[in-house]
C-alpha positions as CSV (number, residue, x, y, z in Angstrom):
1,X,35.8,237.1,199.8
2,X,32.6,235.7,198.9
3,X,31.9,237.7,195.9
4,X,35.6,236.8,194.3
5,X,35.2,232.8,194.8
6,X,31.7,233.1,193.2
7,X,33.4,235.3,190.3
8,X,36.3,232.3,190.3
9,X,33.9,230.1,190.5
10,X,31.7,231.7,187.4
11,X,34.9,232.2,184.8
12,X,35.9,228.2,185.7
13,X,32.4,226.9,185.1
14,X,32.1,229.3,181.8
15,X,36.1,228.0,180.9
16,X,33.9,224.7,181.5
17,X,31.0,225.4,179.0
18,X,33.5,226.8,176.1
19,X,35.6,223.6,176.5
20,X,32.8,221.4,176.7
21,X,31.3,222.8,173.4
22,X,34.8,222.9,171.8
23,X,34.8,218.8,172.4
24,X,31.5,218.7,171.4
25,X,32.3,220.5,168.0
26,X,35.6,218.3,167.2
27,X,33.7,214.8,168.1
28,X,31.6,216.1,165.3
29,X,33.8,216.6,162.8
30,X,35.2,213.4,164.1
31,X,32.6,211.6,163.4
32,X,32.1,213.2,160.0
33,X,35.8,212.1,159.3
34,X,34.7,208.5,160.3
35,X,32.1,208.3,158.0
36,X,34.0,209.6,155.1
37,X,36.7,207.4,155.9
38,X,34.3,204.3,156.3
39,X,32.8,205.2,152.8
40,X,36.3,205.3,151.1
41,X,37.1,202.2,152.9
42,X,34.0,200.3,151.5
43,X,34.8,201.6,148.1
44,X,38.3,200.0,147.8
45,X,37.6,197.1,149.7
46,X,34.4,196.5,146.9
47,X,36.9,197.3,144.0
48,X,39.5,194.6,145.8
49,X,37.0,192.4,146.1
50,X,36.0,192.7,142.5
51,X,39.4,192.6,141.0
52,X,39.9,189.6,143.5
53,X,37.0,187.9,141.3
54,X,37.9,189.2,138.3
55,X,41.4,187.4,138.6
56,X,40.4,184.7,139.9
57,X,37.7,184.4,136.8
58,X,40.6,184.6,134.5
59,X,43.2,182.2,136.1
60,X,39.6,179.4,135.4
61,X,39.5,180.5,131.8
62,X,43.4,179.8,131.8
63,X,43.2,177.0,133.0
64,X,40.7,175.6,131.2
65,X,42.3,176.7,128.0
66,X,45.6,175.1,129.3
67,X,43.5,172.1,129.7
68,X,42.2,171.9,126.1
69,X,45.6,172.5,125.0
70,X,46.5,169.2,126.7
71,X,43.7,167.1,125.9
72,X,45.1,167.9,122.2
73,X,48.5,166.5,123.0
């Protein structure tokens, strides 16, 4: 009786370590997906922010033309 709980005992601990590892392994990659994610996410959020300006650049040179214009009137 003794010798089959420590044998139970043995396969649920090593179950243990193999699932432990597993978890380990996939909050790596995880982690690796963050990152790549966060990296993409700073991209598109510099080229918003730069199309942002850029538009905003334009709608001042329009509107200083427009107000030119008018001053000709």
């Amino acid at each position: 009786m003794n010798n089959e709980l420590l044998h139970h005992l043995e396969q649920r601990i090593n179950a243990a370590v193999e699932e432990i590892s597993t978890l380990r392994q996939r909050i790596s990659e995880l982690e690796m997906q963050n990152y790549e994610l966060s990296e993409e996410r700073d991209e598109a959020q510099a080229k918003l922010t730069q199309q942002a300006e850029q538009s905003s650049n334009w709608e001042n040179s329009l509107n200083q033309m427009l107000s030119k214009l008018n001053q000709l009137d």
